[in-house]
C-alpha positions as CSV (number, residue, x, y, z in Angstrom):
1,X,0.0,0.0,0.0
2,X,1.0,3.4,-0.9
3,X,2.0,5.6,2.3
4,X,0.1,8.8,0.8
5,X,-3.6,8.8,-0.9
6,X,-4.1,11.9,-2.7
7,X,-8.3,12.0,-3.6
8,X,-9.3,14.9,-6.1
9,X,-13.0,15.0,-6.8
10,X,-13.7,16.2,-10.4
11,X,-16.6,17.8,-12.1
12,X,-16.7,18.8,-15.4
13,X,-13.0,20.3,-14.5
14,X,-11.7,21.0,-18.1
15,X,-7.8,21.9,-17.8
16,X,-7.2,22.6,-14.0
17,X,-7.8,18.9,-13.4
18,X,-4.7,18.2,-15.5
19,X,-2.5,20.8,-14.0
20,X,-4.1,19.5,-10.6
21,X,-2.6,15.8,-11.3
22,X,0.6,17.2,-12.7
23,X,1.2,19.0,-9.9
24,X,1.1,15.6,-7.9
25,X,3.3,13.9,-10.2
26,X,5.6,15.8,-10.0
27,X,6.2,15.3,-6.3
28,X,9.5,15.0,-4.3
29,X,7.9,12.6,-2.4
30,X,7.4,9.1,-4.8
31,X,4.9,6.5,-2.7
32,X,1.8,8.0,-3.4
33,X,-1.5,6.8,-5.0
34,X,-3.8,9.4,-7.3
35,X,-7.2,8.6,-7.2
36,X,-9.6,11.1,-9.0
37,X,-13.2,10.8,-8.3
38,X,-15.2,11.3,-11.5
39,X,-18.6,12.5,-10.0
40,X,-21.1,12.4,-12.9
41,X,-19.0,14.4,-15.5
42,X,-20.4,15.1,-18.7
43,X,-16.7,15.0,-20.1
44,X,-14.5,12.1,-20.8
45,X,-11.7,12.1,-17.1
46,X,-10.4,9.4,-18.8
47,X,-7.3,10.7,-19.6
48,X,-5.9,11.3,-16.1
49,X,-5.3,7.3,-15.8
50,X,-2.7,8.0,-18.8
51,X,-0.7,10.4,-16.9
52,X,1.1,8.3,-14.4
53,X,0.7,4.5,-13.5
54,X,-0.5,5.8,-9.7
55,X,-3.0,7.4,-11.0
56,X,-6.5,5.8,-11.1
57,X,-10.7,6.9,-12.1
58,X,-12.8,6.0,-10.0
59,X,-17.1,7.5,-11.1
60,X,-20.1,8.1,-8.9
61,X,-23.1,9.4,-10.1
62,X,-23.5,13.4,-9.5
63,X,-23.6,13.4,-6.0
64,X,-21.5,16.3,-4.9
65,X,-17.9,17.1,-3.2
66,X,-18.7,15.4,0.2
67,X,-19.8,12.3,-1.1
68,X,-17.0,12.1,-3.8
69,X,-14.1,12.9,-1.5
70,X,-15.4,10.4,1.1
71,X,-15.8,7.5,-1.9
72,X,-12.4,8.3,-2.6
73,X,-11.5,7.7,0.6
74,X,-13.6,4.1,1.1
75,X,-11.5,3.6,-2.2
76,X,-8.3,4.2,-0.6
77,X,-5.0,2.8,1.1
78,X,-2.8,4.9,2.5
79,X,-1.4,5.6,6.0
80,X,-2.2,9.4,5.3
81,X,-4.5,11.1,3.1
82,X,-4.6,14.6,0.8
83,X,-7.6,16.4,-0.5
84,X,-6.6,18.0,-3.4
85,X,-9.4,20.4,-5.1
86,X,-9.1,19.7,-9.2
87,X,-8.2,23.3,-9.6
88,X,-5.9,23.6,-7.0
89,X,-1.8,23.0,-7.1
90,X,0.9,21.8,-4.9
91,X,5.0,22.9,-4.9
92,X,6.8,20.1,-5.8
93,X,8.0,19.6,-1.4
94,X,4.3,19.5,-0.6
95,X,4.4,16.1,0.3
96,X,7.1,15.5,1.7
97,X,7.6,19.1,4.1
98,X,4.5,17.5,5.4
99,X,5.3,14.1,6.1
100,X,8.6,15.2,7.7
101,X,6.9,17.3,10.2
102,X,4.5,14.1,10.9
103,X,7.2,11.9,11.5
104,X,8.7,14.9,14.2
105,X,5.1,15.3,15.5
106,X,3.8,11.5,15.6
107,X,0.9,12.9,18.0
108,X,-0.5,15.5,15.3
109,X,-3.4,14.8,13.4
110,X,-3.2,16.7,10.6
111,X,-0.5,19.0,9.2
112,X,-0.9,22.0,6.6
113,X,0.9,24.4,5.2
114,X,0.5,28.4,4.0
115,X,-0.4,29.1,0.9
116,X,-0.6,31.9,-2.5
117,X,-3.6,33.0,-4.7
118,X,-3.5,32.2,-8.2
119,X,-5.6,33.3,-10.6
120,X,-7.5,31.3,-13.4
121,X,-4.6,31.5,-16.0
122,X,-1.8,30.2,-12.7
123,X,-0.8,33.9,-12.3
124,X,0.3,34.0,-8.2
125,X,-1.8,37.0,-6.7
126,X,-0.6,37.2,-3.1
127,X,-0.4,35.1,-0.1
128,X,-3.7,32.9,1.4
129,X,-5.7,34.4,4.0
130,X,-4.6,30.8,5.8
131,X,-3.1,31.1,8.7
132,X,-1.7,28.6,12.1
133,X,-3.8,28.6,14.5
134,X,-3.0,27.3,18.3
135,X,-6.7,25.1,18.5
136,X,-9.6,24.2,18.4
137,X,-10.7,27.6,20.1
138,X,-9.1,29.7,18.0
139,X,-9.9,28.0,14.9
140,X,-13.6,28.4,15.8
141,X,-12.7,32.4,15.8
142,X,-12.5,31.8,11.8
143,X,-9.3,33.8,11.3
144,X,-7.6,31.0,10.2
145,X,-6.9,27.4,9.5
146,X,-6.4,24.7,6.9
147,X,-8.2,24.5,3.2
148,X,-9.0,20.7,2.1
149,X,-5.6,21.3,-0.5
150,X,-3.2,22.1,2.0
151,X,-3.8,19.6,4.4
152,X,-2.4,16.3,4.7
153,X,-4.2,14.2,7.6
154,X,-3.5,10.6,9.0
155,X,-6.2,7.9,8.0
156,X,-6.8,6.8,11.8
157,X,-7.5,9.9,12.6
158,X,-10.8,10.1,10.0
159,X,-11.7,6.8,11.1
160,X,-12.6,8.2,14.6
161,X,-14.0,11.8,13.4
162,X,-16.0,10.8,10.3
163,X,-15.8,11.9,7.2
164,X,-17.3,14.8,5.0
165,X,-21.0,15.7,6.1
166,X,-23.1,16.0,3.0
167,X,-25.6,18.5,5.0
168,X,-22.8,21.0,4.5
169,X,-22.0,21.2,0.5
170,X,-20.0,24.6,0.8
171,X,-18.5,24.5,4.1
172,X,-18.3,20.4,4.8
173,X,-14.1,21.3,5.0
174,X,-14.8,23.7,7.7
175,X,-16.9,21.0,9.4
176,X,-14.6,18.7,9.5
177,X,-11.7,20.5,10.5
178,X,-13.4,21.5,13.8
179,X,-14.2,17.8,14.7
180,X,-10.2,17.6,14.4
181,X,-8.8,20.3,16.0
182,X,-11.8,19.3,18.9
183,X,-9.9,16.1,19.3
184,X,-6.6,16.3,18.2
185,X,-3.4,18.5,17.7
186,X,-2.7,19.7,14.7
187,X,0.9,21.4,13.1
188,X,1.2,23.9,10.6
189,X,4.1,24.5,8.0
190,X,4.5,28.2,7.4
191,X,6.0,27.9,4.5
192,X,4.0,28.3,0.8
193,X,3.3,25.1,-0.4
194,X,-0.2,25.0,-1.9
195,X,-1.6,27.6,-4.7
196,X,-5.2,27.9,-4.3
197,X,-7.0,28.9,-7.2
198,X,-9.6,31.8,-7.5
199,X,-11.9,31.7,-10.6
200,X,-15.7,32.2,-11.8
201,X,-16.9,28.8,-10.6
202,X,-15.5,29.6,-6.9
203,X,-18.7,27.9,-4.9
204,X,-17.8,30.4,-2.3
205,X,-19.0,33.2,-4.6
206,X,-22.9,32.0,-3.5
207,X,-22.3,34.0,0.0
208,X,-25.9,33.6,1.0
209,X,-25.5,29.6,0.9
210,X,-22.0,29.7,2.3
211,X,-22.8,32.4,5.3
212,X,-26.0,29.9,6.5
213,X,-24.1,27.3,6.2
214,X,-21.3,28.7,8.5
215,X,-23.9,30.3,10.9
216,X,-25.2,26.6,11.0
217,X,-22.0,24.6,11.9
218,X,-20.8,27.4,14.6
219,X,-23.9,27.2,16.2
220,X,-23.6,23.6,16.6
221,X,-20.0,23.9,17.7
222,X,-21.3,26.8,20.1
223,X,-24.5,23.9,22.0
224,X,-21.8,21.8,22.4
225,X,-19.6,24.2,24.1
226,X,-22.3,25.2,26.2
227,X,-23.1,21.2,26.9
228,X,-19.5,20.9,28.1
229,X,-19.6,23.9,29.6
230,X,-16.4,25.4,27.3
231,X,-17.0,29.1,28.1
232,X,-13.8,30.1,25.7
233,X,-15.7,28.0,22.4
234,X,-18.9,29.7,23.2
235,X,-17.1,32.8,23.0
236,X,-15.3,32.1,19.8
237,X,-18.3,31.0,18.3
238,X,-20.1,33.9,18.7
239,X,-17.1,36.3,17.2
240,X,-16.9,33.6,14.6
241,X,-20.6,34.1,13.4
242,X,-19.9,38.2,13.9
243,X,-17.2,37.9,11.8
244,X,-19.0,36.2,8.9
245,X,-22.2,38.4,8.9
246,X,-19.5,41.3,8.8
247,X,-18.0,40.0,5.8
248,X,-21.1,38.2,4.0
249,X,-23.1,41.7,4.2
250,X,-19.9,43.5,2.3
251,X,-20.4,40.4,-0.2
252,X,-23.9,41.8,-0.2
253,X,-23.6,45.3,-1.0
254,X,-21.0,44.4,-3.4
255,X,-23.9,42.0,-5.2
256,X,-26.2,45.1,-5.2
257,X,-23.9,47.0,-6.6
258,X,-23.3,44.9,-9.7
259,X,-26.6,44.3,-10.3
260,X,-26.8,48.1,-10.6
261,X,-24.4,48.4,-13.2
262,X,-25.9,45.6,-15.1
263,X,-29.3,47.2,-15.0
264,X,-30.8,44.8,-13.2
265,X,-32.6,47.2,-10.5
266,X,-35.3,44.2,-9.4
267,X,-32.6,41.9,-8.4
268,X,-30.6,44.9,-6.6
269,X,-33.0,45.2,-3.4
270,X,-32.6,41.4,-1.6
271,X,-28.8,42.2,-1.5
272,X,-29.3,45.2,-0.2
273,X,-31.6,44.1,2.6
274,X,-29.2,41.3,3.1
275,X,-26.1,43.8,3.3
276,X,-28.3,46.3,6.1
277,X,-29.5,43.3,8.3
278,X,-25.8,41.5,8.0
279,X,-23.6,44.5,8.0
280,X,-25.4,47.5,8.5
281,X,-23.0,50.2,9.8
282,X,-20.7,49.0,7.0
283,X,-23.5,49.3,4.3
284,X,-25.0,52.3,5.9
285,X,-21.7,54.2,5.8
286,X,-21.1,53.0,2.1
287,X,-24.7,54.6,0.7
288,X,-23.9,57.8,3.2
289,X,-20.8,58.7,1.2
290,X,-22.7,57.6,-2.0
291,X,-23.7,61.3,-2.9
292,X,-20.4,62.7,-2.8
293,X,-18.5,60.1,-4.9
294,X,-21.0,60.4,-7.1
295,X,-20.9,64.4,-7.1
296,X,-17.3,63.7,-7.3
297,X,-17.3,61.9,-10.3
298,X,-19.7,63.9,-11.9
299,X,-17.3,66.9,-11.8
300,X,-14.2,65.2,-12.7
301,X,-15.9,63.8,-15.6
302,X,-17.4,66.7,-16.6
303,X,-21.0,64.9,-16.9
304,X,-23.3,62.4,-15.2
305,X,-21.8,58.8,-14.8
306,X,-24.0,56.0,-16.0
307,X,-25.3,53.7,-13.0
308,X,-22.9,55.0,-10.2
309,X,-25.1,55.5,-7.5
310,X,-24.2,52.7,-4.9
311,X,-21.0,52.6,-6.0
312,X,-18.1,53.0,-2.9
């Protein structure tokens, strides 16, 4: 058996899923098996099982991320295992940065690493928003913590948390993450070793899915800090779910905002209701300095700008 199972799902991926497996491949690390979950494509994945011998296709009919990334892992062998998004990359040390500091830390759980922004053409954009965190309190804060990509977690450890919770399509990572950092201690590797991809088809661009389904895990996190009496979670939580409505209500506004320009006035107002009842001192202060901006523009431009009100 392979030490390392890497599982990508794939759907309908086109080109990243190629660039995805290369990026395994071409790995420091060697004893590694490839399995890419084919989860009711429309296109032929076929072609990833001619890359490299280690590299297999497994299919499920279209039954979303959770289900295919736990299939892959029924389907699996190794000692530790990767998530690996099919349009995300790894640096060629991935692997093995990470097994090195598991073998130093045989108590951790899971081990992950910083990573850089890419864009939809691989052009780097910055550092992650990723972060170490100490624990399981302060990754309930949100402010930091793995993605599925850049961590790299040991198979007995999912055998005792579970796996991905289909309930949670958008945020089943976050999820699980919590049940391990509840249970077990977890290293991070400061070091750049994953590029995470940001693109059009980015399922965190639906923010009023992803900010219920965040509400919904914390506040399951925060009844079972109150259960156990853990006064510190239940106050993590609750900045946690602050934090979120702060930043899902500026993801609001900004939706308003482009429906405006595109002309689409009738689809403008639920944002906007979203944006006041999420963030409102933030929105608020945004259509307060509308009329200057706008008075602003109108002079430097010498005329009237088309669609600029509720424009920062």
């Amino acid at each position: 058996m392979p030490i390392v199972s890497v599982i990508i799902p794939a759907y309908n991926s086109g080109p990243y899923l190629d660039e995805a497996v290369k990026s395994v491949i071409a790995q420091t690390f060697t004893d590694w098996e490839c399995i890419v979950v084919d989860d009711g494509s429309t296109e032929d994945l076929s072609r990833v099982e001619k890359m490299d011998s280690r590299v297999r296709l497994i299919r499920q009919l279209n039954s979303g991320t959770s289900a295919a990334r736990n299939n892959g892992f029924m389907s699996s062998g190794g000692e530790f295992i990767a998530f690996l998004d099919h349009d995300d990359l790894w640096l060629p040390t991935m692997l093995a940065n990470q097994l090195e500091e598991m073998e130093v830390h045989p108590e951790a759980a899971l081990c992950y690493t910083a990573f850089d922004l890419i864009n939809s053409i691989g052009e780097r954009q910055g550092p992650g928003w990723g972060r170490g965190v100490s624990g399981y309190v302060e990754y309930l804060r949100g402010i930091g913590g793995p993605l599925p990509s850049c961590a790299l977690i040991r198979r007995s450890c999912l055998l005792k948390t579970g796996l991905f919770d289909p309930l949670y399509p958008m945020v089943q990572d976050f999820d699980l993450f919590l049940k391990i950092f509840m249970f077990h201690p977890v290293r991070f590797i400061p070091t750049t070793r994953m590029l995470y991809r940001i693109h059009e088809a980015n399922t965190s661009r639906n923010y009023v899915a992803l900010h219920g389904e965040v509400v919904n895990v914390v506040n399951k996190h925060i009844l079972m800090a109150r259960l156990r009496g853990n006064i510190a979670a239940i106050k993590a939580g609750r900045i946690c779910i602050r934090r979120r409505c702060l930043v899902s209500g500026a993801q609001a506004y900004d939706a308003a905002r482009e429906c405006v320009h595109a002309g689409k006035m009738a689809k403008c107002l639920p944002h906007l209701l979203r944006a006041v009842i999420w963030s409102p001192r933030y929105t608020l202060t945004s259509l307060f300095k509308f009329p200057f901006r706008w008075l602003k523009k109108r002079t430097d431009l010498g005329g009237v700008p088309d669609k600029m009100w509720l424009q920062d």
